[in-house]
N, C-alpha and C positions, 0 to 999 in steps of 0.2 A: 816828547814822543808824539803829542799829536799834531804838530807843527810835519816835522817827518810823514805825519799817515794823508795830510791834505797835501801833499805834493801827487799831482795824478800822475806823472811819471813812476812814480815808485809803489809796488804793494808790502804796505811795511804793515807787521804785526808787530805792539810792544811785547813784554814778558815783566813779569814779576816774582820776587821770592818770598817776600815778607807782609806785603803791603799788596791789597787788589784794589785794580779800579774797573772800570768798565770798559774801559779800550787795552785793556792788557792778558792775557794768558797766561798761568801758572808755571813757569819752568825752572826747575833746578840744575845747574849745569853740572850739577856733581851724580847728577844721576837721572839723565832725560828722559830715560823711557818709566821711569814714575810721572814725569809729568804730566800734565793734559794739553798739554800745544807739543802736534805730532813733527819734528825738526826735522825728519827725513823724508816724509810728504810734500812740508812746506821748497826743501832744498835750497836755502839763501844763498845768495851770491854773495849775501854781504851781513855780516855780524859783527853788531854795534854792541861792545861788552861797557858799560858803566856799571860793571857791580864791585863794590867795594865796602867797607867798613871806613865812614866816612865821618864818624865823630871822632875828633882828632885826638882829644881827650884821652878819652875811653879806651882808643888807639894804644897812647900811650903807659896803661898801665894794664893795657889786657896785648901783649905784643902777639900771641900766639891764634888770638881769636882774629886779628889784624891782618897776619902774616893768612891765614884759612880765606879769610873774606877777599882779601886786595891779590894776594900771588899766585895761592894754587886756585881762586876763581879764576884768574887770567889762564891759569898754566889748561885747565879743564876748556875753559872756551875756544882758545889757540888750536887745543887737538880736534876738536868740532869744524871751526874752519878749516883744517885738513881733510877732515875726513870728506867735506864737503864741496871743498876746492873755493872756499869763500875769501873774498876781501875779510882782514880784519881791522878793527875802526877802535880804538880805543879812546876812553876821555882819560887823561891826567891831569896835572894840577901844578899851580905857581910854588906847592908848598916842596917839591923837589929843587930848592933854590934856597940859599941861606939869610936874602933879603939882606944882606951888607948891602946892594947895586941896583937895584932895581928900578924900572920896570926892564925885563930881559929879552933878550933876545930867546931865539931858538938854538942856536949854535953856543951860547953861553954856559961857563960851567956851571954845573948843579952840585949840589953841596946841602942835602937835605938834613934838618935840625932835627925834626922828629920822628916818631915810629913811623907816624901814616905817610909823610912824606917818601922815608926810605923804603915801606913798600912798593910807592907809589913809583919811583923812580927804578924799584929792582922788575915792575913788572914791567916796566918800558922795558928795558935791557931783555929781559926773555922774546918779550913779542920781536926785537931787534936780530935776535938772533935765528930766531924760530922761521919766520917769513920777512919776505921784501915784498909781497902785496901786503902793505899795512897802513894803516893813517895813525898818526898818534895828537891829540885834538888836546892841547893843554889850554885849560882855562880856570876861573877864578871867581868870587862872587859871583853866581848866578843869581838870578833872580824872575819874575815873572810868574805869568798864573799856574797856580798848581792843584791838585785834589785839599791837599791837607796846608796848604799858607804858608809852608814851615819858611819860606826863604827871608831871609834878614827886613827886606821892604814889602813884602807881602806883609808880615807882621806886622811893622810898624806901620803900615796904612791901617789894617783893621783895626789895631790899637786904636791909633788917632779916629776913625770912625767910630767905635764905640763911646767914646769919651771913657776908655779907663783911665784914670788917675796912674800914674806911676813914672820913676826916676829911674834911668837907666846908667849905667855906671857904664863908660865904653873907653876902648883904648885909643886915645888918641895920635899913637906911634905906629899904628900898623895900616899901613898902605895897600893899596889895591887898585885891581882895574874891573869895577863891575859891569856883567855882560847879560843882556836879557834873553834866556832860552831861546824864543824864537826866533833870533840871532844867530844862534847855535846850530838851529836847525836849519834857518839857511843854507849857512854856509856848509855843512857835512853834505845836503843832499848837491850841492852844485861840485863839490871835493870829488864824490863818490860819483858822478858822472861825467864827470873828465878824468874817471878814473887816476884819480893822483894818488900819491904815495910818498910816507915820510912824515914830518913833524911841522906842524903847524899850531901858534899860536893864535885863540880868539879872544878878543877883548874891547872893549870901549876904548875909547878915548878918554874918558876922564878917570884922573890918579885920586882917589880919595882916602882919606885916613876913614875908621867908620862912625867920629864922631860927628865929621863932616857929610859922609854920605845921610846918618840920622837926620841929619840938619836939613838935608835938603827935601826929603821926605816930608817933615814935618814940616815945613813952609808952605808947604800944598794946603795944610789943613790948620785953617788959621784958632781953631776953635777946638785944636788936641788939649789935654791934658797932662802930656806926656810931655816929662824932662828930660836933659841928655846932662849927664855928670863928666864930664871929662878925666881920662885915668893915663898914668903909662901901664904896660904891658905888665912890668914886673911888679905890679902893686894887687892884677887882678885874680894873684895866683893859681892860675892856671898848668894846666899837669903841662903839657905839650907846649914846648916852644917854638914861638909863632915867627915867619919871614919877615921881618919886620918891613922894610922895603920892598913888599913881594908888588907884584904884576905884572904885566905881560906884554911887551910889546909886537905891534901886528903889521911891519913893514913887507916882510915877506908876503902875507896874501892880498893885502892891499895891494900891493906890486902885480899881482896875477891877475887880483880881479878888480880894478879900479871902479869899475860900474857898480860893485857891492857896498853897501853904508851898513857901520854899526850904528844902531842908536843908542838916543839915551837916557840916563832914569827918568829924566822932564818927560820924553816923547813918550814913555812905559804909563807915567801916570796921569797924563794926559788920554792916552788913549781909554785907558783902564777906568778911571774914576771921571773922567769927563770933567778935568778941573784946567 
């Protein structure tokens, strides 16, 4: 979001529901005028909805808290851009894909394994049906700086910087295409100013499993502590089944915007850690 708020073309205010930061405002979409960021003051032309229930896990054996977070969050912010006459911009996810074929297209069938996925992909279908001014922004491993580290390699840098000791057990069958937010951000504010519309994949170039991407993290910091254990999938028993060949391929906006470069984790931790 704060990638979004330094583009001086645009006046972007974030929000939040659970989590405050200091560049964000309080807003509940299931009931805005409790909030304190006034949405009919402000008037957007454009609502960027990324709320969901995003531990896939917990997804899977809480379906009903899942189905509240990911569907009727979408269904509540959809009648907001109506009401508002707003673009709507939504982020989805590689996990609406069943990972037999991957990395996918955007025209490719989806075939989601899990609860969060199947939200994931029934709330596309509403927003599909709902509006044709819509973006629908599917991407994958994110990564990059954030308030609270949580992202996969934010983690494992601060790990390797603190010199904690510790073995991680990772799966080395599940594939992906990780993408650094301010990537993200890019490319939505230049979307949303050519006014585009429709399905759009973001993603890096490079396919990693995340025993591999660990690896490449930790080679930055020659003096971590931290091990990588190599696992399959089905050994880490995990509730929610994972795309196993998931990620995302990005011929379509590469094609539109050839002058725009993803980067990648080297360039993130290079710039970031000065290594």
């Amino acid at each position: 979001m704060q990638w979004l708020q330094k583009d001086p073309d645009m006046n972007v205010v974030g929000s939040h529901f659970s989590f405050a930061t200091i560049d964000t405002e309080y807003f509940n979409v299931f009931n805005p005028a409790g909030s304190t960021f006034d949405l009919a003051a402000f008037a957007p032309d454009v609502i960027i909805h990324t709320g969901a229930l995003t531990h896939v896990d917990h997804c899977e054996t809480h379906p009903e808290e899942s189905f509240h977070h990911t569907v009727e969050s979408t269904i509540a912010a959809l009648e907001l851009a109506e009401k508002y006459h707003s673009k709507f911009v939504y982020i989805s996810t590689d996990y609406i894909f069943d990972g037999e074929a991957g990395p996918y297209r955007e025209y490719d069938a989806t075939n989601p394994l899990s609860v969060y996925g199947k939200h994931k992909l029934q709330a596309e279908e509403i927003i599909r049906e709902k509006t044709d001014d819509h973006l629908i922004l599917r991407i994958t491993n994110v990564y990059g700086d954030e308030v609270r580290g949580k992202n996969f390699i934010a983690f494992l840098a601060r790990s390797a910087q603190t010199g904690e000791e510790r073995t991680l057990r990772l799966p080395v069958d599940q594939y992906a295409t990780p993408i650094n937010a301010r990537d993200i951000a890019k490319f939505v504010c230049q979307l949303i100013k050519d006014d585009k519309q429709g399905t759009y994949h973001l993603a890096s170039d490079e396919y990693l499993n995340r025993v591999e991407l660990a690896k490449k993290v930790l080679d930055y910091f020659p003096s971590s502590r931290m091990k990588i254990e190599a696992a399959l999938s089905c050994e880490l028993g995990q509730a929610a089944p994972r795309p196993l060949k998931g990620g995302l391929k990005t011929d379509k906006i590469k094609n539109e915007y050839p002058e725009l470069k993803f980067t990648t984790v080297e360039d993130y931790l290079e710039e970031r850690y000065g290594i």
